[in-house]
Wavefront OBJ file of the C-alpha trace (Angstrom):
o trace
v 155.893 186.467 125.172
v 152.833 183.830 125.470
v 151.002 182.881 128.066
v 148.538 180.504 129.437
v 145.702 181.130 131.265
v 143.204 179.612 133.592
v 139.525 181.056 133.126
v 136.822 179.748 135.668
v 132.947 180.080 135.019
v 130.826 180.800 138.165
v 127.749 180.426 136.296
v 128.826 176.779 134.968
v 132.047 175.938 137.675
v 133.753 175.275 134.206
v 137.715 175.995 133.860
v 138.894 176.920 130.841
v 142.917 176.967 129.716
v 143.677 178.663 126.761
v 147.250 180.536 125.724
v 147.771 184.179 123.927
v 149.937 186.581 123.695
v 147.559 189.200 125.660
v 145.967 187.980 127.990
v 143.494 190.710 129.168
v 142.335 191.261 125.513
v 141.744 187.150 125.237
v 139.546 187.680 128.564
v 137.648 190.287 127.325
v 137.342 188.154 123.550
v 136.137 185.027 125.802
v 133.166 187.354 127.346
v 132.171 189.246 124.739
v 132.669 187.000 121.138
v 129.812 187.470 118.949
v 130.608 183.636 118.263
v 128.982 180.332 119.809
v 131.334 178.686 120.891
v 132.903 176.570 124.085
v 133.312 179.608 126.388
v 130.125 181.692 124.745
v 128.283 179.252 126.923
v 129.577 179.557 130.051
v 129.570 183.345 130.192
v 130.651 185.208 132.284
v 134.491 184.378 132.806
v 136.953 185.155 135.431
v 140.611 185.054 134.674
v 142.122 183.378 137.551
v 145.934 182.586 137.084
v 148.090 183.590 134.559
v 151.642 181.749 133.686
v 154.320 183.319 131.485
v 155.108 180.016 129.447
v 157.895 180.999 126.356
v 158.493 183.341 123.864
v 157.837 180.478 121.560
v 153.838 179.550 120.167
v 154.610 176.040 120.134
v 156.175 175.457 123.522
v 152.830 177.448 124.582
v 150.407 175.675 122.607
v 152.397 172.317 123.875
v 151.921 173.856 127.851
v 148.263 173.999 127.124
v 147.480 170.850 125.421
v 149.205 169.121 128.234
v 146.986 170.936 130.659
v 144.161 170.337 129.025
v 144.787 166.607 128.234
v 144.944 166.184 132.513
v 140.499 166.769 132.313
v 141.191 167.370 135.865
v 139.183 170.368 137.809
v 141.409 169.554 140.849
v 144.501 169.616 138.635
v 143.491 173.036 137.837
v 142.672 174.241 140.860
v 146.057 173.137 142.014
v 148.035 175.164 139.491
v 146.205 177.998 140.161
v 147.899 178.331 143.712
v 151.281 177.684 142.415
v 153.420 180.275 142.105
v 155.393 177.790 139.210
v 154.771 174.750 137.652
v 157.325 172.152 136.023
v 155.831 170.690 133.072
v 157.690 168.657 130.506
v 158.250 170.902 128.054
v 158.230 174.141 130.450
v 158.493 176.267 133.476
v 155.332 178.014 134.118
v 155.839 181.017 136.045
v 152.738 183.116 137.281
v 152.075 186.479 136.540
v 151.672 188.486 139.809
v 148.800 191.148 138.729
v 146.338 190.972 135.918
v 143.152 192.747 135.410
v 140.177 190.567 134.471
l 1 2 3 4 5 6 7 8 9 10 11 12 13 14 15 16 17 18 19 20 21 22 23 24 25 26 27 28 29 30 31 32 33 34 35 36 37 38 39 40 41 42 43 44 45 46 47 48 49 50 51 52 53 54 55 56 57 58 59 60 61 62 63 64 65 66 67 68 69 70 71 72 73 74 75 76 77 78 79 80 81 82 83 84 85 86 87 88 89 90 91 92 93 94 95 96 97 98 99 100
């Protein structure tokens, strides 16, 4: 099963979407990467929704993109108090409980 998931940066106020297959270990890879990268930056990050998208990488990868491609904060913030969201090429349909 993938997922996607919302990160938010205190430190920053950056949100960050990304999709994996585990989602606490893709957390924990976000805060800790040896790596400079996007998220490196930004540090530290708090997971703060979590959709099961598809048991298919592409349909995952295509929920993300399109999330992405919105560069919209309140977008974001708006999915992140929906319980499921519609988009065209899935149902998203939040995980009740993650650790982050």
């Amino acid at each position: 099963m993938y997922y996607i998931y919302i990160l938010h940066s205190e430190s920053s106020g950056s949100y960050y979407t990304g999709y994996t297959d585990k989602v606490e270990r893709r957390v924990w890879e976000h805060n800790h990467s040896p790596h400079n990268t996007y998220t490196s930056k930004h540090r530290p990050w708090k997971l703060i929704a979590a959709f099961i998208a598809s048991d298919d990488m592409g349909i995952a990868m295509k929920a993300e993109r399109f999330i992405k491609k919105q560069k919209s904060k309140a977008f974001i913030q708006k999915i992140c108090s929906m319980e499921k969201i519609d988009l065209p090429m899935a149902q998203l349909v939040k995980v009740p409980y993650l650790r982050d």
